[in-house]
N, C-alpha and C positions, 0 to 999 in steps of 0.2 A: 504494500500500500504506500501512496506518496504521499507526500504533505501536504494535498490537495485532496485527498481523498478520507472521507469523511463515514464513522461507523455508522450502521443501517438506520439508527432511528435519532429523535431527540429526546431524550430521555425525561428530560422537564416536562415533555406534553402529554408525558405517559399518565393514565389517573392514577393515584395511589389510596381511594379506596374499594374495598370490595364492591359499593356500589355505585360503581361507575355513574348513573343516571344522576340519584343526589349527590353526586361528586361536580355535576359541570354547573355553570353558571348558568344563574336562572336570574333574570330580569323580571321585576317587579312592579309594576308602575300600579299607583292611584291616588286619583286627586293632582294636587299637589307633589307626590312623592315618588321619585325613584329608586329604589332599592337592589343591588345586587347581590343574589344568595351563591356564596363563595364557596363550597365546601360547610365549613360548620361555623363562617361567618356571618352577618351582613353588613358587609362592603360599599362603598363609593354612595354614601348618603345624599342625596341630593333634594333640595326643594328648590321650585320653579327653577328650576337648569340650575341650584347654584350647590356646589359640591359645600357637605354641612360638616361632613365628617366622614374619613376613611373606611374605619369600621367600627365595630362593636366585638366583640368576642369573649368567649371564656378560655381562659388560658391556665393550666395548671403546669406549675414549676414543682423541679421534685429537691433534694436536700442540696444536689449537685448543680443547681440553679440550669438543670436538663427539659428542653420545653418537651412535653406528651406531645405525640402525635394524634389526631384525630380522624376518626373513624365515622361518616356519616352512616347511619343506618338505615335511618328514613328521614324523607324531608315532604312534607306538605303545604300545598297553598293555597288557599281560599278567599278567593274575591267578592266580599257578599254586597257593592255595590261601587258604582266610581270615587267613593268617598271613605273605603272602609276595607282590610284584609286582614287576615290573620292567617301568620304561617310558623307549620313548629319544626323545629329542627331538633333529630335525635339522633346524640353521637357518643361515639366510646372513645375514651382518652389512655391510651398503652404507650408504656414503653420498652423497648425491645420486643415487641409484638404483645406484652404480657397486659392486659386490660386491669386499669386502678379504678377507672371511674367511668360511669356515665353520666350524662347531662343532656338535659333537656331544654331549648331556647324557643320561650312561643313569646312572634315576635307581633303587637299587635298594633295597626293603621289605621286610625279615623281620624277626622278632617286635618287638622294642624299639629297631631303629636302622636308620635310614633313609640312603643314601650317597647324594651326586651328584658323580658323577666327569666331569670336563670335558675334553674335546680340541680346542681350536681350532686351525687351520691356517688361515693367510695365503695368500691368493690372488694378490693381488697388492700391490707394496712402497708401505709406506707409515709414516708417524712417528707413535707411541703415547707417551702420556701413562701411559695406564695401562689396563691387558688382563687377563681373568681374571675369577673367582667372583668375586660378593659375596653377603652373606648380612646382610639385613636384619630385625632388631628390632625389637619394637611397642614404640610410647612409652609403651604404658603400664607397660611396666617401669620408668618414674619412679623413684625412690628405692629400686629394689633393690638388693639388694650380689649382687655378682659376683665370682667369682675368675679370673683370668688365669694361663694358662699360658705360660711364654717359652722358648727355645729351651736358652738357653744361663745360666739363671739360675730359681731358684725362685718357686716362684706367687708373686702379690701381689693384694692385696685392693681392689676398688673397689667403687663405686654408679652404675648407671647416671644420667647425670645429672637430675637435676629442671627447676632451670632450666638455659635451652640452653647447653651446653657452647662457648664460639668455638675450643676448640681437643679434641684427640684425648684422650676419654678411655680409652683404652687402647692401646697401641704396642707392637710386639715380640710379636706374639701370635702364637701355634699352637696354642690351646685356651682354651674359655671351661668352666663351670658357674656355674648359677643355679638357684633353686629357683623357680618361681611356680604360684598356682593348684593347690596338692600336688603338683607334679610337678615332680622333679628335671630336670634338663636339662646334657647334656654337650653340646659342638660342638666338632670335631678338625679342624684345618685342613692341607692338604698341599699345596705345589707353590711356594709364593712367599713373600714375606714379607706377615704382614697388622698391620692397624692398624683403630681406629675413630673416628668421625665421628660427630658428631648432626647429624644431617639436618635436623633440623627449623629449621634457619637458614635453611634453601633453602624451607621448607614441607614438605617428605618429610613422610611420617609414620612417622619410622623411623630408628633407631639403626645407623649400618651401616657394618659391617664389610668390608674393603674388601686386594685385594690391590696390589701395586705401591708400596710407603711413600713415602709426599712425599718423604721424606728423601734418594731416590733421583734421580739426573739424570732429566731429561725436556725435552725429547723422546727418543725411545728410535726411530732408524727400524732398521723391520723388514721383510725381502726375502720377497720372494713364497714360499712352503713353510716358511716358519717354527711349528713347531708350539709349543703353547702345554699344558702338560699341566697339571691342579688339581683336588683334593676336599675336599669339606667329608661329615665323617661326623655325625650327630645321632644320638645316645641318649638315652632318656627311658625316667623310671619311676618307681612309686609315691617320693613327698618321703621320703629318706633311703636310697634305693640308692646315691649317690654320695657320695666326702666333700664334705663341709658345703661352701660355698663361701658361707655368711654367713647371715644369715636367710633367712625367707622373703618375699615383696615384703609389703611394708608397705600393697600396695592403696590410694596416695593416692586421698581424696577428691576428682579431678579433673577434674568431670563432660567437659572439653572436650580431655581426651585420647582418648576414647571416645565419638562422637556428635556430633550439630551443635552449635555453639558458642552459647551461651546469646543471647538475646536483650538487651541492655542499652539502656536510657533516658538519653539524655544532654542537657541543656539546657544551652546551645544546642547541635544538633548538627554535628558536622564540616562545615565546606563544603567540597562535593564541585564536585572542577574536571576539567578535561579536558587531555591531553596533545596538542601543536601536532600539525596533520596532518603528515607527513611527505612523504606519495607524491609524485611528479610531479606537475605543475601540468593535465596533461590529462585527471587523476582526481578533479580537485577540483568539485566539485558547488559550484552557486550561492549561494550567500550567505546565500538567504531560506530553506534546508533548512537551517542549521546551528542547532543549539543556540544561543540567546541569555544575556544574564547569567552567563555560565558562565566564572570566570575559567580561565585558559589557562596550564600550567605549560609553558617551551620552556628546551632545555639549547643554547643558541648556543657553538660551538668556537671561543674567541678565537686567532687567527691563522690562522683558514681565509677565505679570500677571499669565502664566499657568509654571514659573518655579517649582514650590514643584509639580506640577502634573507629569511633565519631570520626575524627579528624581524620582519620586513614580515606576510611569509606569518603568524605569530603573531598580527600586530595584527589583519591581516582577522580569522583565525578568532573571536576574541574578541570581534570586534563592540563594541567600546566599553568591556567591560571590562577588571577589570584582568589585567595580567600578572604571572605568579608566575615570575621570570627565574635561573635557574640557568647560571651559568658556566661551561664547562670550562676551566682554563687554571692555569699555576703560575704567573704573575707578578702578584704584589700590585698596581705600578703600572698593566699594562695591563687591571686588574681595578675598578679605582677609576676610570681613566677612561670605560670602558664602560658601569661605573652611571650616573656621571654624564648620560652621553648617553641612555642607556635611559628617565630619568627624567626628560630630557626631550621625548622623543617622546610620551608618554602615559602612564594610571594606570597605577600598578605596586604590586601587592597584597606582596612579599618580593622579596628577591633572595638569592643564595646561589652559591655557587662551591667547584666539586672540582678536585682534581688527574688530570690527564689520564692518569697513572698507574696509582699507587695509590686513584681514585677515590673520597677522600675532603676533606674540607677539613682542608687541615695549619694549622697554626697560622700562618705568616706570614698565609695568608688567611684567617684568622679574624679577624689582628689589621686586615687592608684591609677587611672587612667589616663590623669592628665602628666601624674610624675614617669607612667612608662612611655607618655607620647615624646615628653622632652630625653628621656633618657637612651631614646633610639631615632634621635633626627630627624624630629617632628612626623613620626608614627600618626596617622591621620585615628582619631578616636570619635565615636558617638557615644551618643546617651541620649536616656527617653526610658519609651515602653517597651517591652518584647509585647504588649499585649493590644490592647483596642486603642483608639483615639480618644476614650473617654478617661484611662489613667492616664495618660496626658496633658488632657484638661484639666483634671482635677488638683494636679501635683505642679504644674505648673510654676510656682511660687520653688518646687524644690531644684530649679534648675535655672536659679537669680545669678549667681554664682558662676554659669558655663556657658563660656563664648562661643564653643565648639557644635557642631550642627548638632539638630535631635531628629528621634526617630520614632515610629510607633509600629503598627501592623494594621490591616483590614481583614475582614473576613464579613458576608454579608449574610450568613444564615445565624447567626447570636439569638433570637428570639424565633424564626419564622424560616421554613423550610420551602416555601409556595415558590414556584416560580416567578409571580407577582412581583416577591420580595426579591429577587436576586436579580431583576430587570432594573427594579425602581432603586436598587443601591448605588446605579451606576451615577446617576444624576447628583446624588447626595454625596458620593466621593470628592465631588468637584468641589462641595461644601466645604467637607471633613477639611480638605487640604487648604481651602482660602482660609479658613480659622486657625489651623495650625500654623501659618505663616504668619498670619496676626501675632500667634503666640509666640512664634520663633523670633519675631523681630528684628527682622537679618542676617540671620542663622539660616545656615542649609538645612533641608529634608532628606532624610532619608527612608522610603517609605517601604514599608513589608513587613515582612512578607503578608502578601495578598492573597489570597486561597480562599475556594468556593467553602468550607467546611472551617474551623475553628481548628487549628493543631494542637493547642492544648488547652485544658479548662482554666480560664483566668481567677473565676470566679468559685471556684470546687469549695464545698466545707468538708468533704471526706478526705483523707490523706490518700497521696496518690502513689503511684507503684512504685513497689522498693526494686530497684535495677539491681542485681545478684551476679550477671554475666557481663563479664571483660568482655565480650564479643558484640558484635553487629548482626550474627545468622537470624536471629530472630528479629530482625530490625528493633528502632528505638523510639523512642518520642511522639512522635503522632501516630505511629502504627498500634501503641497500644492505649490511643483515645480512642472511646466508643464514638462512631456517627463523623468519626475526621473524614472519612471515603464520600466525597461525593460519586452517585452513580453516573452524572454527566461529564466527570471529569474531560474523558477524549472525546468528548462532543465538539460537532459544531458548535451547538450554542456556548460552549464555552467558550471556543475560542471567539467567537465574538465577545464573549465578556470579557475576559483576559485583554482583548486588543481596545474594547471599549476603558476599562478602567485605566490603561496605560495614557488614552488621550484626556479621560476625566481628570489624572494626577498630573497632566504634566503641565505644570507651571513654572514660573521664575521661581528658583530656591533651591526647585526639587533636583538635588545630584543622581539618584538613585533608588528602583522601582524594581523588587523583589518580588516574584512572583510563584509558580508555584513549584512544586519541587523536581529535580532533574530528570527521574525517572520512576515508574511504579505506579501504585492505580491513583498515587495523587498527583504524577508527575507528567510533563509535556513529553514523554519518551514511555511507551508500554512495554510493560516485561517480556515482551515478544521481541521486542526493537521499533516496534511499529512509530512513527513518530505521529502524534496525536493533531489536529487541525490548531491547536494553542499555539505549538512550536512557531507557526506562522510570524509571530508577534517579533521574533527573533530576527526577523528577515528585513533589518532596515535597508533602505539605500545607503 
């Protein structure tokens, strides 16, 4: 097969539930209201043509902050006149095929307010993070003001955020209004406590409202028949039936909140690198199949036994060039010794080190980064996230102190597995990275690794695998995350994403565009040798 030649299907179109029929979109309309039934959402809210809100959804997270997968079972719709509907939607929530819950969404439509009243029930016992509605926001409500409703205390005034919020722009909620596009908008929320989030750190394209508040213990375990009860009411109507809750949206000019992310001209452009194979060594295809010149970004665990194995398996893939060496580990000393030796085995394009924790580079390693940068003739160093763009943002303040570029990762399935979602992160990439230059402030990017699936859980409350073998044969690191394999990986549609997200990040700043891994079923190279439609991306002028 050539590099133009593409496996049989696209794997994103495939449905992924048993029942196919309530699995496809089903359009709603009455009155006033457009509705799209998603799978086990309802999607793309709309009154009189004006999109209200994203979706609605019940979303159950489990200890490892792992989303269920959703299983429609049955979905009904009933139109009992042009002013009035009611449709229920019955779905099982598994993970690893194993069912914990079902839930029941009957979503109900008369004249100006739409309800979805939720019942989940536990099947069998298991520990939640966090269970129940959310109710997501289109970004482009950017700079609109909003009022908030709290329980126990009088409204208060906000704006949806512009640039990405790293923390909750709203908390203590039971009610929102906003006005956009002439239409008023209420949302009433009932059964838990809610809070809000900008998603668009994770890539989301959406502002989202979310039950369970961080502020609450977690894990929370929950015994088989535990019922789970929650509503979200939506009202809407001509701009001025409701009190005021601040202007009306300001409509930024911002073409890539809405549509593909502009194309940008960058000289010189980013060099784009490739993430170390990971898989076991029986998956590993030959030598003379792998991408050449391509440096090779690998995150080696100092004090795991199979690091010189990492670095090995590294060198091969790279084929002579260099390596882009990122550390995991909190101790400055056994951080400095390792470059050392790193830099003597062969080129080395950066190096950089996070905390195995908090998955950021704290300042003592910042301060061993910067002393082994000066110690070997200005050693090019980063620092940042190995993780999302949202620790990041958040830590931002702990990176006052480094002149030297920062770095993060993407990955756009973090909450949502839908095709939908991995279309619409492309647009929001283009976001992530204007913000991070805000935050860089002059400072290079270096961005990755980018990968359709998560390579490790940032987020985990369980302790994660104790590495025992000095070896690579069983591969390492992302091969033994649950759900890191996307099945589209060698897809076309992938490599349209891959080559889309490359034009989404590349802007002024950006040095460097990591993507997915060399070879293997996460990699632009299939353990056959086959090279995947991704590799494409590789093929500048």
């Amino acid at each position: 097969m050539t590099d133009d030649e593409v496996p049989d299907d696209d794997v994103w179109d495939r449905p992924t539930d048993v029942n196919a029929d309530a699995d496809a979109d089903e359009v709603v309309t009455v009155g006033p209201w457009r509705l799209t039934l998603r799978g086990a959402e309802v999607a793309d809210v709309q009154h009189r043509g004006v999109t209200v809100l994203r979706a609605i959804r019940f979303v159950t997270r489990d200890h490892n902050w792992r989303t269920a997968d959703d299983t429609v079972r049955r979905r009904t719709v009933e139109v009992h006149d042009d002013s009035s509907a009611h449709v229920r939607i019955e779905a099982t929530s598994t993970y690893d095929a194993v069912p914990v819950l079902d839930v029941v969404l009957d979503v109900s439509v008369a004249g100006g307010t739409v309800v979805v009243d939720a019942v989940g029930t536990t099947t069998r016992a298991f520990r939640r993070n966090r269970i129940g509605l959310v109710v997501l926001h289109p970004p482009t409500l950017a700079g609109t003001p909003f009022t908030v409703r709290h329980p126990f205390s009088g409204p208060t005034d906000h704006v949806f955020p512009t640039w990405i919020a790293p923390h909750q722009p709203a908390t203590d909620v039971v009610g929102y209004t906003w006005t956009t596009g002439g239409v008023d908008v209420d949302v009433s929320l009932l059964g838990d406590g809610f809070e809000m989030e900008d998603q668009r750190n994770w890539t989301d394209a959406s502002y989202k409202t979310y039950s369970t508040p961080l502020s609450e213990p977690f894990p929370v375990a929950l015994e088989a028949g535990t019922t789970i009860h929650q509503s979200v009411a939506l009202d809407c109507g001509p701009a001025g039936a409701f009190p005021p809750g601040g202007a009306a949206s300001p409509a930024p000019a911002l073409a890539l909140l809405d549509g593909p992310a502009p194309t940008t001209v960058v000289t010189p452009p980013p060099t784009l690198q490739l993430l170390a194979g990971s898989a076991p060594t029986a998956a590993r295809p030959d030598d003379a199949a792998l991408l050449r010149d391509v440096p090779i970004l690998v995150e080696p665990v100092l004090g795991d036994p199979n690091v010189a194995a990492v670095l090995a398996s590294a060198r091969r893939d790279a084929g002579g060039a260099p390596l882009d060496v990122r550390f995991v580990t909190d101790d400055p000393a056994l951080l400095r010794a390792a470059i050392d030796a790193v830099l003597a085995d062969g080129p080395v394009a950066r190096v950089g080190a996070y905390d195995p924790v908090s998955h950021v580079t704290t300042p003592a390693l910042q301060d061993a980064l910067r002393a082994a940068a000066g110690a070997h003739g200005g050693l090019a160093a980063v620092a940042g996230t190995r993780a999302h763009f949202t620790e990041l943002n958040r830590s931002i303040d702990v990176f006052g102190g480094w002149d030297g570029p920062l770095t993060f990762a993407l990955t756009p399935q973090m909450h949502d597995r839908s095709r939908a979602q991995v279309t619409e992160s492309v647009r929001m990439q283009r976001w992530v990275v204007s913000s991070a230059s805000r935050l860089a402030a002059g400072r290079q990017l270096h961005i990755g690794p980018v990968t359709l699936r998560p390579r490790f859980n940032a987020v985990a409350t369980a302790p994660g695998r104790v590495v025992t073998d000095p070896s690579t044969v069983d591969g390492y690191g992302p091969q033994d995350v649950p759900d890191a394999t996307d099945p589209g990986q060698h897809s076309r549609a992938a490599d349209d994403w891959f080559a889309a997200s490359v034009a989404a990040l590349t802007v002024s700043g950006v040095a460097s565009i990591t993507l997915a891994e060399a070879w293997g079923p996460r990699g632009v190279v299939t353990s056959d040798g086959t090279r995947s439609p991704a590799a494409r991306v590789f093929r500048r002028p």
